[in-house]
Every structure is written in structure tokens, then in C-alpha cells.
N, C-alpha and C positions, 0 to 999 in steps of 0.2 A: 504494500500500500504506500502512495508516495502521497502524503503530507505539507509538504514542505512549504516555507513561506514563499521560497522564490516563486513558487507557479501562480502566485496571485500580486505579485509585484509588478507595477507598469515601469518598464526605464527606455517609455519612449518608442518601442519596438513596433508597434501598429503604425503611429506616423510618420515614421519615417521609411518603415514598409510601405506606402500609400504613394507616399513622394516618390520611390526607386520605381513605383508601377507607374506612375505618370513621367517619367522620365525616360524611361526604357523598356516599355512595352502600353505606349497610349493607344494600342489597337485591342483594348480589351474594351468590351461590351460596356460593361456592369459591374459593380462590386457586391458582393453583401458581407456585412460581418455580423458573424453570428455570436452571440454573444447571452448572458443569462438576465438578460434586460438594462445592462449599463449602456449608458450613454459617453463617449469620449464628449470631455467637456469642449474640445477644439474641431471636433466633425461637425463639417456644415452639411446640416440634414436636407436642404435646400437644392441640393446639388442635384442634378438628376440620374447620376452616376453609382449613387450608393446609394446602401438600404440597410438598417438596423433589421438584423433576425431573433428573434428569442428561443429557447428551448421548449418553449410550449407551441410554437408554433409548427415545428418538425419531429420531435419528438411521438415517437406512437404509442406509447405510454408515459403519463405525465407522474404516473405515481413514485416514477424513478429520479424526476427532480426535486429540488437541484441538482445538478450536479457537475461534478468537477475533473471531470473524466475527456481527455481529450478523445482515446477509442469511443468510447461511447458517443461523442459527439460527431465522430466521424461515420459512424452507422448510419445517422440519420441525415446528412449532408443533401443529399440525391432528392431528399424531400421538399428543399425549398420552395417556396411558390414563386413562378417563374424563371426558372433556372434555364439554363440551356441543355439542349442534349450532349453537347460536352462542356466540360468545364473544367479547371484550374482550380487545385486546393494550395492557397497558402497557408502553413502556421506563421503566426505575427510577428516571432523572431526570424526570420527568412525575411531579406531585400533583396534585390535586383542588382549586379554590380556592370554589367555591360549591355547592351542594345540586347532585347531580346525577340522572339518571333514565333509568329505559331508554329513555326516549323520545329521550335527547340522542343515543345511538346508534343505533336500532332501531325503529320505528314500522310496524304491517302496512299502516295506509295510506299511508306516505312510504317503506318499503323502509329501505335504511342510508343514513343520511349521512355522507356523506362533504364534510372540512372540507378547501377549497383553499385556499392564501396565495400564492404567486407564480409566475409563468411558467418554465417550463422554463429555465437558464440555456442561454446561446445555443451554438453549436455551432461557430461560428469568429467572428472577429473580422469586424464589420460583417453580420453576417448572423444574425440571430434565425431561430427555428423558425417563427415567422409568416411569413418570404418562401420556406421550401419548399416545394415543390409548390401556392406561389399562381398557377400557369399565366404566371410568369414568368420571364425566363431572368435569374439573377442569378450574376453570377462570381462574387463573394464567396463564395455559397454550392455550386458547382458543387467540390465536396472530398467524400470518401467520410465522413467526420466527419458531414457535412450531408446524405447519401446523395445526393448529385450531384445537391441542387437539388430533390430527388425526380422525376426525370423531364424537368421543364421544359426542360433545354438536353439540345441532342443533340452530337454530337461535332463537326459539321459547326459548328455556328453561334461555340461553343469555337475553333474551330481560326481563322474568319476574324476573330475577335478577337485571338486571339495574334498571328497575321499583318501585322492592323491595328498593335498594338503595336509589332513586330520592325519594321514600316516606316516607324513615326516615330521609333523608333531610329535608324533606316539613312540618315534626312533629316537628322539632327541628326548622325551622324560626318559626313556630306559636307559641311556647314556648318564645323563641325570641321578636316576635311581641310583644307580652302580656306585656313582658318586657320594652319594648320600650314604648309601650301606658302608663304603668304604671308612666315609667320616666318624659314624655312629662306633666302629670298632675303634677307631682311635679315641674317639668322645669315651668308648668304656671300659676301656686299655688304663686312660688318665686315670677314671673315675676309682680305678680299682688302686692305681698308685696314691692318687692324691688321699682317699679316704684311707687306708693306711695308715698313710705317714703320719696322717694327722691323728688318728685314734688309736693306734699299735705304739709301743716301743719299739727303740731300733734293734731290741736282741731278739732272737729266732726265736723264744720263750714268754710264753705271759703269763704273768703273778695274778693270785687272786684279788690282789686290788685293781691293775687293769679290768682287769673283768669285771669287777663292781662297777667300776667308772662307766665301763662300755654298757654294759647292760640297763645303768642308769641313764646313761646317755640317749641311747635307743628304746629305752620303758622294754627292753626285754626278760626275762624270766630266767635266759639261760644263754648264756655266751656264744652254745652251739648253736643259737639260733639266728649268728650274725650271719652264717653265709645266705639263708636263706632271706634274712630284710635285703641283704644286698644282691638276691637274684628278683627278689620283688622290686625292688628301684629299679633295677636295669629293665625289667620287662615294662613297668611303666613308663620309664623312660621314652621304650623303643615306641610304645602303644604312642605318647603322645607326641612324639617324633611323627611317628606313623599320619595321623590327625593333621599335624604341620605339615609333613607332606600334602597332603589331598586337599589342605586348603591353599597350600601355595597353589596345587598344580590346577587346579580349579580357577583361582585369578592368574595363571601364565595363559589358560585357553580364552577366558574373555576377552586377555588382551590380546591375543594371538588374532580372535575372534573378530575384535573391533579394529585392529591393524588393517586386519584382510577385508572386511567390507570396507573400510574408510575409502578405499580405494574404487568402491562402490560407488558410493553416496556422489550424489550429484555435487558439484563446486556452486559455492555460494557467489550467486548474481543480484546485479539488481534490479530492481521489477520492470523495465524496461526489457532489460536481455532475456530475463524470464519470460515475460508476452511473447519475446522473437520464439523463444525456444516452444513455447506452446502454438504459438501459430506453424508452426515450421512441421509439429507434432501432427496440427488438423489436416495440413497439406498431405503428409504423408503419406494418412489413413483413404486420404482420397483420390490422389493422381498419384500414389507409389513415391518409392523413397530415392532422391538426387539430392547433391549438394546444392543449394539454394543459397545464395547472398542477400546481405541486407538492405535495401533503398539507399540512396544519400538523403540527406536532412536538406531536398530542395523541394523546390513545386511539385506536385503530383496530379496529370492529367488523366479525365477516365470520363467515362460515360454514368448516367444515373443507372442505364438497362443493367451494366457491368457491377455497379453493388448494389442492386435489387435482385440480380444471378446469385451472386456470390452469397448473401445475403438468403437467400431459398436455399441454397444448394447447404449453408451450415446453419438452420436457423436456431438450433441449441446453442450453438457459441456463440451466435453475433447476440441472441436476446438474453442471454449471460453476460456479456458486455455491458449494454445500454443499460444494464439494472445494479454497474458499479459505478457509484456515485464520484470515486475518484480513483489513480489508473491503481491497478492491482496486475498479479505477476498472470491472471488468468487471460487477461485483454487479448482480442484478436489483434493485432495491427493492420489495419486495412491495406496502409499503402503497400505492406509486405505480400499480403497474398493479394491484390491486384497483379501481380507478375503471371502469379498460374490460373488466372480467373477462367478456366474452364477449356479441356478439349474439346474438338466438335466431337461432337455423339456420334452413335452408329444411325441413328435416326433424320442425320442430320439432311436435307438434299438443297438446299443452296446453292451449293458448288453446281451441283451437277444441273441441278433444272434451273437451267439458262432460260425457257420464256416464261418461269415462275407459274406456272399452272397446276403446282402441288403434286406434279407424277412427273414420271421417267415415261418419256416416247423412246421409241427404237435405236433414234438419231443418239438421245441423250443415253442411252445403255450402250450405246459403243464408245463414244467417248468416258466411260466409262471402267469398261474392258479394257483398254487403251492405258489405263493409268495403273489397273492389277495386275496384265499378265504381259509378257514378254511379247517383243510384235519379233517378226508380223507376227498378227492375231491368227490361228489357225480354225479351221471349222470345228476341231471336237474342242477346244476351246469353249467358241461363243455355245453350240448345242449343247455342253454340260453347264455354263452358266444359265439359259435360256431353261433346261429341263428342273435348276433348282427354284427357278423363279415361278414354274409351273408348278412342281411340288408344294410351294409357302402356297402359293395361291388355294390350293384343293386341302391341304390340313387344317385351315387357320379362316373360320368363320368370321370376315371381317364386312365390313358395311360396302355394298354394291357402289361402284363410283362409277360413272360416264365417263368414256375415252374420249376427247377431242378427236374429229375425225383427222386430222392432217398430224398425227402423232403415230400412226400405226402406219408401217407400210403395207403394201396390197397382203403378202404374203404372209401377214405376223400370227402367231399364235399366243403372242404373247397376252400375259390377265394387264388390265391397268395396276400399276408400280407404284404405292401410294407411302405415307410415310410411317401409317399403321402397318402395313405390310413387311415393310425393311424391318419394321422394330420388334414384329413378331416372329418374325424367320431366325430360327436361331443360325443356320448355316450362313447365311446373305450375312448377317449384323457379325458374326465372330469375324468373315473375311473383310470385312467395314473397317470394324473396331482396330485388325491386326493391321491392315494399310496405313487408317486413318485415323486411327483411334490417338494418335498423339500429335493432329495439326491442332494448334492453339484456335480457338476460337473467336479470338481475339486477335487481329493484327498487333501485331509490335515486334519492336526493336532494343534489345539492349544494348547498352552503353555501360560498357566494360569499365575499371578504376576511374568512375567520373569523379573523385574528389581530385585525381593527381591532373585532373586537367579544366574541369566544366565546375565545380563542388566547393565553398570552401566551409570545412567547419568547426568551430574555435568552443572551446569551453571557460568560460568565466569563471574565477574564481577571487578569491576576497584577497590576493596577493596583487596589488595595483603594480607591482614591477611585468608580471608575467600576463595583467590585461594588457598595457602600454606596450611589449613587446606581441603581442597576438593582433593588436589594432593596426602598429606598425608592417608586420606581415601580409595585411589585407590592403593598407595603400600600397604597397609595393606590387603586387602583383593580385589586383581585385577582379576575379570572376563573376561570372553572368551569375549563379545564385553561392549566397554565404547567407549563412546560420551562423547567429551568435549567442549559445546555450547556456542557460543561465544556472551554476552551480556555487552558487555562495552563500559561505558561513553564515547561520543566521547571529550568531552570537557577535559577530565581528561589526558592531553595528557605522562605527567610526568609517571603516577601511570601506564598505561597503556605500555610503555618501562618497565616497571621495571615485571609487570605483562610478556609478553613476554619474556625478559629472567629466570625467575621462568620455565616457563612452556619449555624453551627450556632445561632448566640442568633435568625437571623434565621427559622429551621424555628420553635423553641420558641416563638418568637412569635407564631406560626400554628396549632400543634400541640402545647400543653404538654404532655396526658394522654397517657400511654400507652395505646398498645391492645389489645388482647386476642392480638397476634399476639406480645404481647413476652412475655418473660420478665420476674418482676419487678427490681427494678434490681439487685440483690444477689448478685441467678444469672446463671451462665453458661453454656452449653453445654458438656459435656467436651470433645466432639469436634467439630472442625472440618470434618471432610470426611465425605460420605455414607457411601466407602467404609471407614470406622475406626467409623463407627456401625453397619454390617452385621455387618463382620467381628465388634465384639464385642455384638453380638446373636447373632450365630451363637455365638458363644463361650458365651453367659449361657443362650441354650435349650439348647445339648450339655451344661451345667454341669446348669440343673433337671433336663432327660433323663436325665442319669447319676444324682443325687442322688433323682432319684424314683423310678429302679431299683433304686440300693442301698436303698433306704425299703423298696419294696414288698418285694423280697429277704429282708430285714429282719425285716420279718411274715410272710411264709409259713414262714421260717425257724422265728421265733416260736411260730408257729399251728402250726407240725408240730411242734414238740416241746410242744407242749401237748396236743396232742391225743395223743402218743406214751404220753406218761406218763398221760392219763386211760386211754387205752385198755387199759394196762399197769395201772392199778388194779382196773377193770372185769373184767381176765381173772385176774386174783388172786383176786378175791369170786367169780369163777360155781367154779371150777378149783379153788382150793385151801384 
């Protein structure tokens, strides 16, 4: 759960975001900022360019607000009123460093690109996402964290590992033991010298006064009864020697125990890398296991269709999302799985039905053929394709559809090709799925280490030497999108003003002119919050409402007693 004050601290980042859009990408529509009803007191609402959004407005469950969840708020993005069918997500810390273009996001011949920067953080300690489901069995990774390896070990090959282990434990106490037993004869080698020396005289003979002494010493009855207390010590001895053994060796296998899994246990992240690692998990489970990269921290282009898909296709995780109030290690991260936003299906005919009329004609099943089997196309070729498409047709009870007549040629036997059809043939859909079953559904394009070239992204911390050098970095060499992440001490409260105005002479520096989305410097907003700007909008139209009632009232009032008294003269002159 991330807490933190920084994610509710303003140091300027929305406006001067606003400034780098109107300076280096004025070919943008519209803005909206979405926001939990705050108003920037410096946004001029006036502008026809922007628009205050609230989370009640897009939100599909309200009962989940407030909240402070940027995943979650990314769920519901697509729902805006009025949005475009594509569109550009900025977060507020992300500006614009160079001239930018639709083409940086968007291109009909390149689909979206999308800008990767590093591999997925790993999912336990010693085991990267590159050794899952690489068809090898790795312990490290065999942890539900890791989804048990993906597959690779099975429970069997687990267990004579442990087993392996538990047995060269079991070598080393017997080496152990051996040890102990050896010590124990010396321990009662001494005990037999020491307690002697100490209770015997040194002559080979003992007087009946030793013997008093000893037998007092010992509460014995009879002298000859010393050897026997001293086979009774030693055997208690050994008994609780014995005990100390098996309680050592009992805490050497716990440790042994907790050594060996520690190596298990997933490495402690923070809930950011945790989200990657569990979105990377849902991927997985759904399009199979690849090494997958993380987004860079710039703009994120996509369609509304593309997360209302994505969004269907996981609706347990994304509506586990929206119903965390601030980010936790469970969050989907959107812009992460926008990369594999879905194969086309086996169902899918698009591609193929070029005059769009929902079926396959003859023409469009050879170009078809054309793309599964090896040309030239041979005749038992198309006739064993041609006789499986016969077969779906006769097993599989499906709703009667009309042929277009300029779809069949003279000689066809073929049924109409529909997309219920494809999706119920098991045969037709497995050769679908194994051709096609992994073209993206989505055009796009990756863009390989875009921070070392397109990216830049700097972390803030309450050391003002190491902002001033990270600000210096970015005039020196300031690309088309930088992120500037805000990670500072809250306790530092001094270093952390002083941090703030650096970064605000270091904005100006960039962005002197204001821009059309501000207000001039002089003004301010009355109201802070959307809902104190409705309420007295509502308040100011019930005021003209009433005010243009009493008006009009006013005048009819007027106009009838004028007319009263014209009417009243009129009937004076015919009448009297």
C-alpha cells in the first residue's frame, strides 16, 4: 500500500505539463484532467480546450470512492464523456521536452508504439522471469510468486530434491554424532579423574574416615555404593547429553530448513514492482509465459475499445483494482498489459473477409489456403481443406445464413463460412489458432531501450545536490518525454522547500510563457472544488431564473395596466 505524502503534493507538475503540450504538441484536440473534484486554482476553465473530470463521473462504481489509486483510475479512463476513439494518457509529472507528433504515438502503418525500458523485476530471489517456463526445472523458481517455474518441475522431481537435501543433512548429524560420542568419553574419562582427585586420597588405600567423609558427602549408606552413584551420573549424564543433542539437532534443521527456503521466498519489492510482477502473472495465465519489459514513465497511447477488451477479457483483476482506494502490490498496471492487449482469435475473419459481409466466398478461402499451406496450392490440398469445411458444416447445428450470390462460384459445394462456424469446428479453429493464433490484435510497434534515446526518467529525492545535478542532466540533453518522480523524505521538511523551488526556477527554465490553459497571473479561481462551482452555478441560474421571472412579471404587470387604462379611455370616447 503506498501512503505516502509525496502523491498528494502539487510542485507544479500539471502546469507546466500543460505549457510543454502547448508548446510541443499544439495538434492535440482537447485536454481533460481528471481529477477527484479539485480545481487548479491557475486553470482557466474558460478555455475551450480543457475540461475538469471527477471520479464520479467515470467511475462504475462510486462506492469505491474516493480514491487515490492511480491503477484504478486508469480503469476507468476510456469512460470519459466525449473522448476520442484514440487518445493520449499523460501522468502530471511527465512534460514534453522536444516537438512532438502523432506519429510519436500513433502511425496507421506502424499501429501504436509502445516505448519499453526494463525487464520485468524478478519474482524471487535468484530467479528472473527468463528461467520460467524455459523447459527447465529451476528451485529457485519453483514458488507460487514464480507460478511454480511455470510448469517445468513437477512435484515428483521437487520432492527427490528435498530428499537429496534432508540426506546430506542426515550425513553431516552422523559425522556430528560421532563427534559428540567421541567428546562424551572424554567428558567421562575427566569426570572419573576429576571426581577422584577431588574425593579419594592420593594412596591406593582408603581409611574408614575417607569413607565416612564420602558417604556423607554422597548421603550414601555404604562406600561400595560409590561406583554405582557414579554409573548413575554418567548415565544421566549421557540421557541428558542425549536431550541436548535432539534439541540442538532439531534447531540445526529449522535453520537448515529456513536457509533452504529463504532462497524460496520471493525478494522484497515495492508495490509498484509488485503490481508489474502480478500483472506480468495475469499475462501469463492468458497469452503463455515470454519475457515481457516494463513501459517507460512517458505518454501512453491506446484506444477506449483496447481497455474495455482488456478490461472483459480480466474482469476479476481490473474490478479488484478500481475497488483499491490507493495503489497496493495487487494493481493491474494498465499501460503494462496494453502491450499484449489480445491475439486475434480463431474466430476472428477480418483479415480475410475483405468485402466485410461476415462469411468466407471461394475467392476469400483461397487466399486463405495461400497463407497455411505451401504453394503452389495442390488439389488434394484445397479438396481436404474444402471436405473439413463440409464436415463442420453437417456436425454442428448452426443458424441457416444466405450466400451472397457473387460469393460462390458456378461449381462450389461449399456451406456458407460464417464466424459461428470457424468457432465451432474444432479442426478449422486449432489450424486458425496454430497459424494465427499469435498475430496481435492490435497493430503496434515496439520501441526497444527508449529511455537511452526517446525516455528520460529522474527520481527526486530530498538530497538538493543530487536534484540540481539530475535537472542539470535534463538541460543538457532534454528529450521528447521526461518524468520527474517524486520520492522525498517526508520528514526532511526544510531540504524538501528548498528542493521545490530548484525544480520550480528549473520548469521556468524550460517553460517561461504561460499558456492559454492558465489564468492570467493576477487571477484566481474562486472555487476550489468542482462541486462548490456547480452548486453555485446552480445557485447563479435559480438566481437569473427567478430574477427573469420577476422581470417578465414585471411587464405583463406593466402591459396590463396599460392596456387597462387605454382600454378605459377608448370606452369613455365610444360610451360617454
Amino acid at each position: 500500500m503506498d501512503t505516502s505524502k509525496q502523491r498528494f503534493d502539487d510542485k507544479y507538475e500539471l502546469k507546466f505539463s500543460l505549457r510543454s503540450l502547448e508548446k510541443y504538441a499544439p495538434w492535440v484536440n482537447h485536454v481533460y484532467i481528471v481529477t477527484n473534484g479539485q480545481i487548479p486554482y491557475w486553470l482557466n476553465l474558460d478555455y475551450e480546450k480543457v475540461s475538469i473530470v471527477t471520479h464520479d463521473e467515470i467511475f462504475r462504481d462510486t462506492i469505491s470512492l474516493p480514491s487515490f489509486s492511480s491503477p484504478a483510475i486508469e480503469c476507468n479512463l476510456h469512460r470519459i464523456p466525449g473522448l476520442s476513439k484514440r487518445f493520449i494518457y499523460f501522468n502530471d509529472d511527465i512534460f514534453l521536452g522536444q516537438p512532438t507528433f502523432l506519429e510519436d504515438f500513433y502511425a496507421p502503418n506502424r499501429g501504436f508504439l509502445i516505448y519499453l525500458a526494463w525487464p520485468v523485476p524478478q519474482c524471487a530471489l535468484s530467479c528472473p522471469w527468463m528461467y520460467v517456463a524455459d523447459g527447465q526445472c529451476d528451485k529457485d523458481c519453483f514458488v507460487p510468486e514464480c507460478q511454480m517455474d511455470g510448469g517445468d518441475c513437477d512435484d515428483k522431481s521437487v520432492t527427490v530434491e528435498l530428499q537429496t537435501e534432508d540426506l546430506e543433512v542426515n550425513d553431516e548429524d552422523d559425522t556430528q554424532k560421532q563427534v559428540l560420542a567421541d567428546t562424551i568419553q572424554r567428558v567421562r574419562a575427566h569426570f572419573y579423574r576429576s571426581f577422584l582427585k577431588r574425593l579419594m586420597p592420593r594412596t591406593t588405600t582408603v581409611s574408614s574416615t575417607t569413607s565416612r567423609k564420602i558417604s556423607r558427602f554422597l548421603n550414601l549408606t555404604d562406600v561400595r555404593d560409590l561406583a554405582k552413584y557414579v554409573d548413575d551420573y554418567n548415565r544421566n549424564t549421557l540421557r541428558e547429553e542425549k536431550r541436548k543433542r535432539r534439541r540442538t539437532r532439531r534447531i540445526f534443521h529449522k535453520r537448515e530448513n529456513r536457509t533452504f527456503y529463504s532462497r524460496l521466498r520471493p525478494i522484497n519489492v515495492d508495490a509498484y514492482s509488485a503490481s508489474l510482477q502480478h500483472t506480468n502473472r495475469m499475462l501469463n495465465g492468458r497469452y503463455g509465459f515470454k519475457t515481457r519489459k516494463v513501459p517507460s514513465t512517458c505518454p501512453c497511447s491506446s484506444t477506449g475499445t483496447l481497455w474495455g477488451e482488456l478490461q472483459g477479457a480480466f474482469a476479476k483483476e481490473y474490478a479488484h483494482t478500481e475497488r483499491n482506494r490507493v495503489r497496493k502490490r495487487d494493481d493491474v498496471q494498465f499501460s503494462f498489459a496494453v502491450g499484449d492487449g489480445g491475439a486475434r482469435g480463431r474466430g476472428d475473419l477480418d483479415e480475410f473477409d475483405t468485402d466485410l459481409s461476415s462469411t468466407w466466398s471461394d475467392r476469400e478461402i483461397r487466399t486463405l489456403l495461400t497463407k497455411l499451406y505451401e504453394l503452389p496450392l495442390s488439389y488434394a490440398v484445397v479438396d481436404h481443406f474444402e471436405a473439413m469445411l463440409l464436415n463442420c458444416s453437417e456436425n454442428w447445428d448452426l443458424p441457416v445464413v444466405s450466400t451472397p450470390s457473387y460469393e460462390r462460384y458456378i461449381d462450389s459445394k461449399l456451406p456458407t463460412i460464417t464466424k459461428d462456424l470457424v468457432i465451432s469446428c474444432p479442426s478449422l479453429s486449432a489450424i486458425l489458432t496454430q497459424r494465427f493464433g499469435q498475430v496481435p490484435k492490435y497493430k503496434y510497434e515496439i520501441v526497444h531501450n527508449s529511455e537511452s534515446k526517446y525516455v528520460t526518467f529522474k527520481m527526486l529525492s530530498s538530497n538538493i545536490s543530487d536534484v540540481v545535478s539530475n535537472l542539470d542532466e535534463i538541460r543538457s540533453d532534454t528529450r521528447k518525454f521526461v518524468c520527474l518522480n517524486d520520492n522525498l523524505d517526508e520528514t526532511k521538511a526544510g531540504e524538501n522547500e528548498l528542493v521545490r523551488a530548484v525544480l520550480y526556477d528549473f520548469y521556468l527554465s524550460l517553460f517561461p510563457r504561460p499558456s492559454r490553459f492558465e489564468l492570467p497571473e493576477d487571477y484566481r479561481n474562486k472555487f476550489g472544488y468542482v462541486k462548490d462551482l456547480e452548486e453555485w452555478k446552480t445557485y447563479r441560474q435559480n438566481t437569473k431564473t427567478f430574477v427573469c421571472c420577476l422581470v417578465f412579471s414585471l411587464l405583463c404587470f406593466t402591459l396590463y395596466n396599460v392596456c387597462k387604462k387605454k382600454c378605459c379611455q377608448i370606452a369613455n370616447k365610444l360610451f360617454c
